[in-house]
N, C-alpha and C positions, 0 to 999 in steps of 0.2 A: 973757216967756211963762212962764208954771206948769207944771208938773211934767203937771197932768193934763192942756194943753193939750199939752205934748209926745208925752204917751202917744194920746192920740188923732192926730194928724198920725205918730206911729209906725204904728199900726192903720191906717190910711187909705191910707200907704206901700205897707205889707206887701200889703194884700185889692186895689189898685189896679195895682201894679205900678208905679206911677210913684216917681220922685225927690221925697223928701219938701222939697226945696227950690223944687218945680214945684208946690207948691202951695197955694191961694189961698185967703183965704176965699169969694171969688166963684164958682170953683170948681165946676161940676154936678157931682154924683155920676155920672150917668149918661150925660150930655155930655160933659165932658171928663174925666173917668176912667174911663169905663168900666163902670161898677159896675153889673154885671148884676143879675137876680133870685137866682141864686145866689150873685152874691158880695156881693150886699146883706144875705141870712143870715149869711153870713161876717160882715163887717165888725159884724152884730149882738152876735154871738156873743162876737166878739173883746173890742168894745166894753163887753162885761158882764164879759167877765173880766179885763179889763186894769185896770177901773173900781171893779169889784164893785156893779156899780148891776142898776139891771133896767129895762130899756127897754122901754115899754109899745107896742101895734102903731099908736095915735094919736099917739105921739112917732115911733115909724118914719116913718110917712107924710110928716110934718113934716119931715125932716132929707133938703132937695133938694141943699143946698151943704156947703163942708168949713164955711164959719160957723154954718151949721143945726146941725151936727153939733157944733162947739167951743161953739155956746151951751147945746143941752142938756147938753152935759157940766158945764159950769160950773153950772148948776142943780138940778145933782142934788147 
């Protein structure tokens, strides 16, 4: 695993509450973490600063799992 696949599975930790060893890429954001509407801004926000990327609201939409989430990372 990469550096930026770490930092996001840290982010994901942190906004979900959950053990970052509990988690999957299969993984729902909002099924099994949790991840409200507010704390889906969260984890937005994080995600840009952890990254220094900028995540557009068409890539939001996109990232249902923690894999959704580690693939746009990796492509930006």
């Amino acid at each position: 695993m990469n550096t930026k696949q770490e930092q996001v599975l840290d982010v994901i930790a942190k906004v979900s509450g959950k053990d970052r060893a509990a988690l999957k890429p299969e993984s729902e954001l909002t099924a099994d973490l949790g991840i409200d509407s507010p704390k889906g801004l969260q984890l937005l926000a994080d995600l840009e600063d952890a990254l220094k990327i900028e995540i557009s609201d068409d890539e939001a939409a996109r990232m249902l799992t923690v894999g959704d989430v580690l693939n746009l990372a990796e492509s930006k």
